[in-house]
BASEKOL-15553 format. One record per residue (C-alpha): residue in three letters; x, y, z. Coordinates in steps of 0.25 Angstrom, whole numbers, plus 2048, in hexadecimal, padded with zeros to 3 digits. Layout:
! BASEKOL-15553
ALAXYZ ...
! end
This chain:
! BASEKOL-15553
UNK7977437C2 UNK7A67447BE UNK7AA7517B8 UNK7B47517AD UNK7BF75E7AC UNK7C276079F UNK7D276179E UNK7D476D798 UNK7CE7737A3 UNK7D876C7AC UNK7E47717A2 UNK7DE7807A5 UNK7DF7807B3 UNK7EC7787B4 UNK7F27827AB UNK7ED78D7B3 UNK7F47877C0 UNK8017867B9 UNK8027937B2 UNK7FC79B7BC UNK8097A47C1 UNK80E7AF7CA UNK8127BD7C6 UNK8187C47CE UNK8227D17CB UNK8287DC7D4 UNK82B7EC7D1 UNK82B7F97D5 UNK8218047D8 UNK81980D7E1 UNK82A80F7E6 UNK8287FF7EC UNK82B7F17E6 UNK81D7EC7E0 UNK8197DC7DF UNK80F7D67D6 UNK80C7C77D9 UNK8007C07D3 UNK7FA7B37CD UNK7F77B27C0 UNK7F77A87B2 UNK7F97B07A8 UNK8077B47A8 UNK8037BF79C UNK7F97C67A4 UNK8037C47B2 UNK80C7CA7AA UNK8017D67A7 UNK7FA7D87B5 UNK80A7D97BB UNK80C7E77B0 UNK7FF7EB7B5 UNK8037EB7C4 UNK8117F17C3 UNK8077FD7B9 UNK7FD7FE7C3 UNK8068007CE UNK8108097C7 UNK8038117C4 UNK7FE8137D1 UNK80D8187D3 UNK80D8237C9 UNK7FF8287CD UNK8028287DC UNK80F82A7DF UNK8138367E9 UNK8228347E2 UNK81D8367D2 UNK81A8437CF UNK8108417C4 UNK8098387CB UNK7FA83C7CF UNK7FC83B7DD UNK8098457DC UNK80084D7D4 UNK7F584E7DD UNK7FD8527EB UNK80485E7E2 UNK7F68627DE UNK7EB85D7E8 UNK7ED8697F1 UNK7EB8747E8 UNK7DE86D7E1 UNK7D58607E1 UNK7DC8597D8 UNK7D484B7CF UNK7DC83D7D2 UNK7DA8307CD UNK7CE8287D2 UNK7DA81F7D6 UNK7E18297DE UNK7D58307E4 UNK7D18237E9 UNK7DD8207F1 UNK7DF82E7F5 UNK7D282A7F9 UNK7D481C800 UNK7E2824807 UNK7D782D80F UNK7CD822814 UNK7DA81D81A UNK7E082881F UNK7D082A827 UNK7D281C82D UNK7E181C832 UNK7DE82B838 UNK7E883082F UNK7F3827830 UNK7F282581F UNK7F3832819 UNK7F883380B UNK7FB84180F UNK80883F818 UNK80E841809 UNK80D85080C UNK81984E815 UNK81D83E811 UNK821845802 UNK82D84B80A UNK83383D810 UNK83E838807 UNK84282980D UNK84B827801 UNK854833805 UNK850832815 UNK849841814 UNK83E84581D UNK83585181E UNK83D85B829 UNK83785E835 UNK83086B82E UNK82B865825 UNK82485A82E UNK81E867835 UNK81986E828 UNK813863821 UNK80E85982C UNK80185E82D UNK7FF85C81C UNK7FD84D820 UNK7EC84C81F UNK7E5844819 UNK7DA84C81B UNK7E0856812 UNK7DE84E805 UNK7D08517FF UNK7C98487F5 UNK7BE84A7EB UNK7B883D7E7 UNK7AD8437DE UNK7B884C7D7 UNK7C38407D8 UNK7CD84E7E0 UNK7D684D7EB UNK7DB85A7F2 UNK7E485C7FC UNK7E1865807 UNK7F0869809 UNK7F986F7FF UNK806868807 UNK7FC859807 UNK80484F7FE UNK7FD83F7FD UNK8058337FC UNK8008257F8 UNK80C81E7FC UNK803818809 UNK7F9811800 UNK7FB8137F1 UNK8048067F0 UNK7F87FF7F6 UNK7F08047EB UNK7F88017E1 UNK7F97F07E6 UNK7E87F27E8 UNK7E97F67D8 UNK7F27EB7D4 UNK7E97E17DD UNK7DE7E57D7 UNK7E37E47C8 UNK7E97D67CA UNK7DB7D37D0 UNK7D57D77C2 UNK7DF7CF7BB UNK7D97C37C2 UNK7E57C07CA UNK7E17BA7D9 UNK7EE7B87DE UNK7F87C27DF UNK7FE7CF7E7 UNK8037DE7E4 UNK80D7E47EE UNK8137F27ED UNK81C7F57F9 UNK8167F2806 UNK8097EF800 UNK8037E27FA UNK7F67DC7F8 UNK7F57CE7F3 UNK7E97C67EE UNK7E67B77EF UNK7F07AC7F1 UNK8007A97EE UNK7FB79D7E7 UNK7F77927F1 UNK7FA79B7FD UNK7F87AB803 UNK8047B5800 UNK80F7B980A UNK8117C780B UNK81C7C9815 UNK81E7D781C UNK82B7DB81E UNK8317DD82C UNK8337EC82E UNK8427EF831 UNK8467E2829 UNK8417E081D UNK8467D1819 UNK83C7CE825 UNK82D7CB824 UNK8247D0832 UNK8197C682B UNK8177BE81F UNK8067BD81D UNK8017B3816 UNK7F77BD80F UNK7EA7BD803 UNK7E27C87FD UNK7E67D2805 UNK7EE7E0806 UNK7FA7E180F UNK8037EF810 UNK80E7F181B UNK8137FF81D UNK821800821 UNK82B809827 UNK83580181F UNK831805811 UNK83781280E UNK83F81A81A UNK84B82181E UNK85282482D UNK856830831 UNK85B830840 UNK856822844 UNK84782583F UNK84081E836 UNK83B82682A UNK831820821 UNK826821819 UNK81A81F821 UNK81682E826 UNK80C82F833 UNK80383A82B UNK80383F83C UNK81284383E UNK81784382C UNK823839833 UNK823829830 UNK81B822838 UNK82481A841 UNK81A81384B UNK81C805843 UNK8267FF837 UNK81B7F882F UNK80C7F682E UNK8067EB825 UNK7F87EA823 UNK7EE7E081D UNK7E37E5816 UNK7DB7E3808 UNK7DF7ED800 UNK7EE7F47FE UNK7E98007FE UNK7E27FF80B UNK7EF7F7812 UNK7F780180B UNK7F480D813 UNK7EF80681F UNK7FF800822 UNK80480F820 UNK7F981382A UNK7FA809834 UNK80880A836 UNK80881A836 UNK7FD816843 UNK80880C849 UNK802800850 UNK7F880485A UNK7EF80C851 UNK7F3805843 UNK7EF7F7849 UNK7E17FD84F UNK7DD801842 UNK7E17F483B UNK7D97EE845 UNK7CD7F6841 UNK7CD7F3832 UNK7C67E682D UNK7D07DE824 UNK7DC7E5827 UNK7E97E082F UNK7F77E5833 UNK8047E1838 UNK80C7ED83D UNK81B7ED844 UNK81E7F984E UNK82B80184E UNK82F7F7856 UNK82D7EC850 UNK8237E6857 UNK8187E084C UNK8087E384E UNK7FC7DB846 UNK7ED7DF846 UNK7E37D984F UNK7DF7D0842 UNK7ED7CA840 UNK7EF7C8850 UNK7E17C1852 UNK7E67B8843 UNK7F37B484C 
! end
């Protein structure tokens, strides 16, 4: 039996195909260069969802930026040591997810390298004294930070204990942008902040590329993966640093020593979540490669290109066995 299809049901769909259209627009937050990219018909509503990620973002900033002072993660670390203090369930939550991390890298995350981080300056190349390293080294716990999940409290166990986010709250923020382009119906599409990038679907008719950038040159790519639905975050030594005497002072403290870790110039993992690849890239280079790859290796779904201090690239046994 022959089946008719009535034309304006052919006129609808072309119509689709030929409005259909990128949006894609670039600014500044969280102290990085942030990326929207996504596909959608309705150049009114494109324009709308793009407002709603530079707000989201930007709000995620003001709540949980260490650099803000009314932000509520400022507020907590001048007052969690004298009281439990009430957060936001959003907070809470990641203070919350930052822990479980810190139990299965043995430490190697700890939002708490803050208590000595806050002093590093990299725009003005100031580092802690040799003192000051002494005194407040052993703040670094993450033990130290108490939660309450019936009361919604977070106390800190240490009255010289500040918490930083920096090594997983842009993570967040892409998951949160994710998330409402996903409720917006949008299937194709990727938020980046910085180092961070989760993209779902397809580029049109093929995957994305997302290059990572060659550690001591930045107009040259280590790799350039053809990638869908999924997390990728890379962690370098590269992002904000100063030298002092030939060393290399950056960003990413070994909770173990309160210096930058200088085991590795980058770790990149792939992952399903930002979040997740967020603080696991910070981990596994503070582990370097022997330790950082073994725990990779462990963890379903998850994969990792890391280069040495020498230069020397690494890939877990999933990307070695896919080659």
């Amino acid at each position: 039996m022959k089946t008719s299809i009535p034309l304006a049901f052919i006129l609808l769909i072309l119509s689709f195909q030929v409005h259909a259209k990128w949006f894609s627009h670039q600014f500044e937050t969280m102290g990085t260069l942030a990326k929207v990219e996504f596909e959608l018909s309705d150049e009114k509503s494109g324009q709308k969802i793009v407002n709603q990620v530079v707000a989201e973002m930007e709000r995620i900033n003001q709540a949980m930026s260490p650099y803000i002072e009314s932000s509520e993660l400022s507020k907590l670390n001048r007052s969690a040591a004298k009281a439990p203090q009430k957060v936001s369930k959003e907070l809470f939550d990641l203070v919350a997810r930052s822990l479980e991390i810190s139990e299965l890298t043995h430490g190697a995350f700890d939002i708490s390298f803050s208590s000595i981080g806050y002093l590093y300056d990299y725009r003005h190349s100031k580092k802690p004294s040799e003192s000051q390293l002494a005194e407040l080294k052993s703040a670094i716990n993450y033990r130290n930070i108490h939660l309450d999940k019936e009361k919604q409290t977070i106390f800190f166990d240490d009255k010289r204990l500040k918490i930083d986010l920096g090594g997983i709250g842009k993570g967040h923020a892409v998951d949160r942008c994710i998330q409402l382009l996903q409720r917006e119906g949008i299937h194709n599409g990727f938020v980046n902040a910085g180092g961070d990038t989760r993209i779902i679907g397809r580029k049109t008719d093929r995957p994305w590329y997302i290059g990572i950038r060659h550690p001591r040159d930045e107009s040259k790519l280590i790799a350039n993966l053809p990638l869908e639905d999924v997390a990728l975050s890379t962690s370098g030594d590269y992002e904000r640093f100063f030298e002092a005497d030939g060393i290399r002072y950056h960003h990413i403290i070994d909770p173990k020593t309160g210096d930058s870790a200088r085991a590795i110039q980058s770790a990149t993992i792939l992952a399903d979540d930002s979040t997740f690849a967020d603080a696991l890239s910070t981990s596994i280079f503070i582990l370097g490669v022997k330790d950082g790859m073994a725990l990779v290796n462990q963890l379903e779904n998850v994969s990792a290109i890391m280069v040495d201090n020498k230069g020397k690239m690494f890939l877990s046994s999933d990307l070695t066995q896919a080659n």
